[in-house]
FILUM-991618 format. One record per residue (C-alpha): residue in three letters; x, y, z; residue number from 0. Coordinates in steps of 0.1 Angstrom, whole numbers, plus 5000, padded with zeros to 4 digits. Layout:
N
<pt rest="ALA" c1="X" c2="Y" c3="Z" nr="NUM"/>
...
END
This chain:
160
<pt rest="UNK" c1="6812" c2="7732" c3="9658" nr="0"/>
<pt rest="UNK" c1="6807" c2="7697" c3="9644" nr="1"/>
<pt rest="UNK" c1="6823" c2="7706" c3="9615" nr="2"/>
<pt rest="UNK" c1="6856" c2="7715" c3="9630" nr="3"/>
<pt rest="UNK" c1="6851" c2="7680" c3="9650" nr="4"/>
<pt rest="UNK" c1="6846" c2="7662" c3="9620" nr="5"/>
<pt rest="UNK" c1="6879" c2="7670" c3="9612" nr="6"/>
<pt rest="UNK" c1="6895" c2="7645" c3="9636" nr="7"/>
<pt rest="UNK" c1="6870" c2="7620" c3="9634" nr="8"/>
<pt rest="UNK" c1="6883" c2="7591" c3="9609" nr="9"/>
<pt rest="UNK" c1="6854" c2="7576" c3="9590" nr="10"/>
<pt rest="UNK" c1="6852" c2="7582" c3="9556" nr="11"/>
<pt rest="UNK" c1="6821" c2="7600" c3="9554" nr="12"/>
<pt rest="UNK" c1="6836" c2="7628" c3="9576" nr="13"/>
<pt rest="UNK" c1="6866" c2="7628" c3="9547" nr="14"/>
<pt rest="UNK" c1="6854" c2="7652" c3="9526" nr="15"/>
<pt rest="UNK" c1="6839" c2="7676" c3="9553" nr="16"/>
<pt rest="UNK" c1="6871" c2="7674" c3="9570" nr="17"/>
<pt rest="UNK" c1="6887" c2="7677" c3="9537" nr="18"/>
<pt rest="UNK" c1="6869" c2="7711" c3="9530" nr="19"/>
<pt rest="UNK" c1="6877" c2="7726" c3="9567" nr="20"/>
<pt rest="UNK" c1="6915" c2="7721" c3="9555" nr="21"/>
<pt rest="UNK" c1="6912" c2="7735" c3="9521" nr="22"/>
<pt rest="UNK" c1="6889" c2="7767" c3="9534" nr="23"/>
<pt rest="UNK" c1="6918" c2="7775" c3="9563" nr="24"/>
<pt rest="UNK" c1="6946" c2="7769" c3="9540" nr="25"/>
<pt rest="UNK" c1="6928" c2="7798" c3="9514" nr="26"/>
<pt rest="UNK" c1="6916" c2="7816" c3="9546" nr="27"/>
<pt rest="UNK" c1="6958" c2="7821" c3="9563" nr="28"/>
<pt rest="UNK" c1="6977" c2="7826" c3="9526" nr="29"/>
<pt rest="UNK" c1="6953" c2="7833" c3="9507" nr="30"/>
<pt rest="UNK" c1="6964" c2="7813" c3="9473" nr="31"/>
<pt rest="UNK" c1="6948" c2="7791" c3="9453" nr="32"/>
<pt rest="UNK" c1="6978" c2="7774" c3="9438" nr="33"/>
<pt rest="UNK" c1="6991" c2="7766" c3="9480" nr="34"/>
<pt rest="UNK" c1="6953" c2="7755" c3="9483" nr="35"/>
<pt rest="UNK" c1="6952" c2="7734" c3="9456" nr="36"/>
<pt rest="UNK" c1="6988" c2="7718" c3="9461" nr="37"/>
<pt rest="UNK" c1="6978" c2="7710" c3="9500" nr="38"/>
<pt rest="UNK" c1="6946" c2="7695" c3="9485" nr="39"/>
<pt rest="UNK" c1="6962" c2="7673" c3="9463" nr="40"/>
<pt rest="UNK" c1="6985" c2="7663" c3="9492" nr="41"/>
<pt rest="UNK" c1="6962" c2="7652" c3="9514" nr="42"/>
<pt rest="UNK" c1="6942" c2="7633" c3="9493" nr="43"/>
<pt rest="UNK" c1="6969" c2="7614" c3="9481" nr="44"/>
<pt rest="UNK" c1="6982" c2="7617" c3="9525" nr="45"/>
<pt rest="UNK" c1="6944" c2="7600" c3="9529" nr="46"/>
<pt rest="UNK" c1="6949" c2="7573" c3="9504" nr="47"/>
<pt rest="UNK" c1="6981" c2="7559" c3="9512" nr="48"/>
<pt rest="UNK" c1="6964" c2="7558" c3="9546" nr="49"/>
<pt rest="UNK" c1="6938" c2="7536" c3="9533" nr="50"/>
<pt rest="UNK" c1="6965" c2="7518" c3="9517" nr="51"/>
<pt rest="UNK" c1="6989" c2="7509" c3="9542" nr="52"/>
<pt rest="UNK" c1="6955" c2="7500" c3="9569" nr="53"/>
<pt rest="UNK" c1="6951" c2="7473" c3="9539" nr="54"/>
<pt rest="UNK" c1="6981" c2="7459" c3="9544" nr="55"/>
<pt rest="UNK" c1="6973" c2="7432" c3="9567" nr="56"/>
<pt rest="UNK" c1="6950" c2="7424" c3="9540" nr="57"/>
<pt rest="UNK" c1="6973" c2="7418" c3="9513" nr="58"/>
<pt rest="UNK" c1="6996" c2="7395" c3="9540" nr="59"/>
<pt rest="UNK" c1="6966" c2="7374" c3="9543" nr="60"/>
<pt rest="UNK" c1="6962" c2="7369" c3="9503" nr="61"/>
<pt rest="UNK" c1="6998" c2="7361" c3="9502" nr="62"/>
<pt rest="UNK" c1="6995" c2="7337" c3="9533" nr="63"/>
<pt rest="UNK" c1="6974" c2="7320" c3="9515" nr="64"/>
<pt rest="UNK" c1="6989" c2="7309" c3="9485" nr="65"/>
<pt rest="UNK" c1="7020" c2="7306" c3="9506" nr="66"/>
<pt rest="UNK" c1="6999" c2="7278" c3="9532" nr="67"/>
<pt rest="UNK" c1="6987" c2="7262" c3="9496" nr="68"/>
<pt rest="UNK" c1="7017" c2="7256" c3="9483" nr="69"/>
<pt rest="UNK" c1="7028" c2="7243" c3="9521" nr="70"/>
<pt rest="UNK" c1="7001" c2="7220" c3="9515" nr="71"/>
<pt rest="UNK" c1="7017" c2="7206" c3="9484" nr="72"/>
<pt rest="UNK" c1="7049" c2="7199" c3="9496" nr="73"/>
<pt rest="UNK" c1="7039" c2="7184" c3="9531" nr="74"/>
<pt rest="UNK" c1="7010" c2="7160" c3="9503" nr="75"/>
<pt rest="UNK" c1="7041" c2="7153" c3="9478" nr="76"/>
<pt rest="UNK" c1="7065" c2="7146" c3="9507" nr="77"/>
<pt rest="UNK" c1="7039" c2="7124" c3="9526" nr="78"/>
<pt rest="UNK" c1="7034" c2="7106" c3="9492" nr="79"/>
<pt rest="UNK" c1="7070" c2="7097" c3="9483" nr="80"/>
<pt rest="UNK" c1="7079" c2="7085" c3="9523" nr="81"/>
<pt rest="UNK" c1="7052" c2="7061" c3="9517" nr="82"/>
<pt rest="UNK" c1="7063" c2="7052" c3="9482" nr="83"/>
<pt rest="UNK" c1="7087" c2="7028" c3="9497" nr="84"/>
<pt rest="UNK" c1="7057" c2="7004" c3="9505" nr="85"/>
<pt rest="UNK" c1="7050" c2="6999" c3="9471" nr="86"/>
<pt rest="UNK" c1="7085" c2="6975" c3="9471" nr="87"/>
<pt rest="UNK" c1="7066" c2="6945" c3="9492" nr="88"/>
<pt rest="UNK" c1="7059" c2="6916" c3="9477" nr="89"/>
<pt rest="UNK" c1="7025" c2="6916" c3="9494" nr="90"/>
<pt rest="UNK" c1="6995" c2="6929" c3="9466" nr="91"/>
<pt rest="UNK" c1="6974" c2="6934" c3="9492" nr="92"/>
<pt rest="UNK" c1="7001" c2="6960" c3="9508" nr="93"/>
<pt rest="UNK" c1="7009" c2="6974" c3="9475" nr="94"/>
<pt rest="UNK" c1="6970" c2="6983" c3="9468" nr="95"/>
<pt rest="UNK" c1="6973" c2="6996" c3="9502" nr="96"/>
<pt rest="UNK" c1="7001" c2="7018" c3="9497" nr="97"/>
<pt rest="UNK" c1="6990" c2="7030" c3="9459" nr="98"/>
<pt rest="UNK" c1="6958" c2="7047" c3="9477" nr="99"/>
<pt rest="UNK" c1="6980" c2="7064" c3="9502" nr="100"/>
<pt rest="UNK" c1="7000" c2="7080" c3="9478" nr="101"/>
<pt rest="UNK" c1="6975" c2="7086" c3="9452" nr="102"/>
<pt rest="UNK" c1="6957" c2="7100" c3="9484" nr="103"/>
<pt rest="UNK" c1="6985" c2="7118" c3="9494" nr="104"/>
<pt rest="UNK" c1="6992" c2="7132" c3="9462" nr="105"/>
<pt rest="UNK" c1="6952" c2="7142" c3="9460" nr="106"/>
<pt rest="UNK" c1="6959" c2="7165" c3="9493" nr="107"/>
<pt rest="UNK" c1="6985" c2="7180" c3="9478" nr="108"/>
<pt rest="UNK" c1="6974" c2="7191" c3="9446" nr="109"/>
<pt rest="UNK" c1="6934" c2="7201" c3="9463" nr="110"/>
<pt rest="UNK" c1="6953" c2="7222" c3="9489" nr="111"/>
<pt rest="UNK" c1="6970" c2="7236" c3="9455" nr="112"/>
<pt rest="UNK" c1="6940" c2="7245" c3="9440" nr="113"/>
<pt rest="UNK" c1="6918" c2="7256" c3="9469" nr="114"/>
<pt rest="UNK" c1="6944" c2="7284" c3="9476" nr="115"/>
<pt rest="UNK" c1="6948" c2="7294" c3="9442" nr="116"/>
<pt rest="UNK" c1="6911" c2="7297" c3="9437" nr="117"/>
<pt rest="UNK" c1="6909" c2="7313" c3="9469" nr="118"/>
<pt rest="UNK" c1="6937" c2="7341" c3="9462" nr="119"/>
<pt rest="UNK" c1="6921" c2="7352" c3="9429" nr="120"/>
<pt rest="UNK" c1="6892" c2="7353" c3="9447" nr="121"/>
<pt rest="UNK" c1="6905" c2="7379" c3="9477" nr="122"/>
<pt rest="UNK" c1="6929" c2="7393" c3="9451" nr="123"/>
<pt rest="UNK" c1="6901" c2="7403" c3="9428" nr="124"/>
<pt rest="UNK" c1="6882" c2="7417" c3="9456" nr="125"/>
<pt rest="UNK" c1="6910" c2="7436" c3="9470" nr="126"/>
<pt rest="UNK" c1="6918" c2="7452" c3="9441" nr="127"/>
<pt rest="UNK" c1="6882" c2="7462" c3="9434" nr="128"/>
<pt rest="UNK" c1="6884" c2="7481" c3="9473" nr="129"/>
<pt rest="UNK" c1="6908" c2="7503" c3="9460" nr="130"/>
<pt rest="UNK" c1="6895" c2="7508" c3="9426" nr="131"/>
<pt rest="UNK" c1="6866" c2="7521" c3="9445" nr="132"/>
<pt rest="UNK" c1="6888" c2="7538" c3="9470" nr="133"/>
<pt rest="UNK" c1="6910" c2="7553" c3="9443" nr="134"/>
<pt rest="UNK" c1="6874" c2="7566" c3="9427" nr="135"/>
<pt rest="UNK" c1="6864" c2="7581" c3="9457" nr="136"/>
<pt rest="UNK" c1="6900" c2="7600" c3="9466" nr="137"/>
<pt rest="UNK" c1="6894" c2="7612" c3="9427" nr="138"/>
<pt rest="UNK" c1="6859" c2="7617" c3="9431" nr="139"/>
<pt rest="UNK" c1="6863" c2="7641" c3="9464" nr="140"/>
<pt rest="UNK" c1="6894" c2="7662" c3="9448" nr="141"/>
<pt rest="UNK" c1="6875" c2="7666" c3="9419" nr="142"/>
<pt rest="UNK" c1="6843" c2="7680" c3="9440" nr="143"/>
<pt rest="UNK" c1="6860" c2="7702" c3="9460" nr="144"/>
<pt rest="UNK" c1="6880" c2="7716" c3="9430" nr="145"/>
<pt rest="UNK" c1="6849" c2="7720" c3="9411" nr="146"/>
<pt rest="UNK" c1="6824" c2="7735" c3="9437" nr="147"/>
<pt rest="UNK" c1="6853" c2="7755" c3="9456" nr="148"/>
<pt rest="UNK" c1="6887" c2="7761" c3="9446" nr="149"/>
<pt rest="UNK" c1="6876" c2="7772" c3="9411" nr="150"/>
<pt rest="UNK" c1="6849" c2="7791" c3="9426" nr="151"/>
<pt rest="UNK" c1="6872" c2="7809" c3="9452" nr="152"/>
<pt rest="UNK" c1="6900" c2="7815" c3="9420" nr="153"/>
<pt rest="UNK" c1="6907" c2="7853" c3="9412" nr="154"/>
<pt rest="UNK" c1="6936" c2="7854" c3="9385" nr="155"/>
<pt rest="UNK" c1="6942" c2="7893" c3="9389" nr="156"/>
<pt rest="UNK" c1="6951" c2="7879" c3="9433" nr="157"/>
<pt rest="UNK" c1="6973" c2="7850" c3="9420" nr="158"/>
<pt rest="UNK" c1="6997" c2="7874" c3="9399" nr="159"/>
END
């Protein structure tokens, strides 16, 4: 009976179980291997864009933050050029005064730069290693139930 449970249950070690259930009542109510095999492939590749679209959020975040980065820039480069006008005093004092602000200015614009740009090949990188792994498992499971059931349940004289 767990078996038939495991079925609903969304974790992926209860994928390939679940997986198998499907594949064994698909043979079971037509029996055909080409209708098994074409609803296997279809729910693996169902499974993945599931795993796929849950990821999304992730993939707003990586963008958010190249996207607050480059905020950073313009609010530093803005900053920097509204206080460029204090440079015009006579004052040296008030000029030296001014020069750190806008090299300062211009130093939180380009870090903020460069922080989310390392940052987003950072997450990007290990994003796209998830779903190289994902995309190994998906293969990996189709593969195993091809090899250890489908071929093994295949009779070529039922098919014609």
């Amino acid at each position: 009976m767990e078996i038939i449970n495991a079925e609903n249950k969304e974790q992926p070690r209860y994928w390939l179980i679940a997986l198998i259930v499907k594949v064994c009542n698909q043979y079971r109510n037509n029996n055909s291997v080409a209708e098994t095999y074409n609803m296997l492939t279809a729910q693996v590749k169902t499974s993945k864009e599931r795993v796929e679209a849950d990821m999304e959020p992730v993939r707003y975040i990586i963008q958010a933050i190249s996207m607050l980065g480059f905020l950073g820039t313009v609010i530093g480069l803005t900053d920097a050029i509204s206080n460029s006008d204090a440079m015009l005093q006579i004052d040296p004092v008030a000029k030296e005064n001014a020069l750190k602000q806008i090299v300062n200015n211009f130093g939180m614009a380009f870090g903020t730069t460069l922080v989310a740009l390392v940052l987003g090949l950072i997450l990007t990188q290990r994003y796209h290693s998830y779903l190289r792994k994902m995309d190994s498992f998906f293969a990996g499971m189709e593969s195993y139930i091809i090899d250890n059931l489908i071929i093994r349940i295949y009779n070529p004289k039922k098919e014609q």
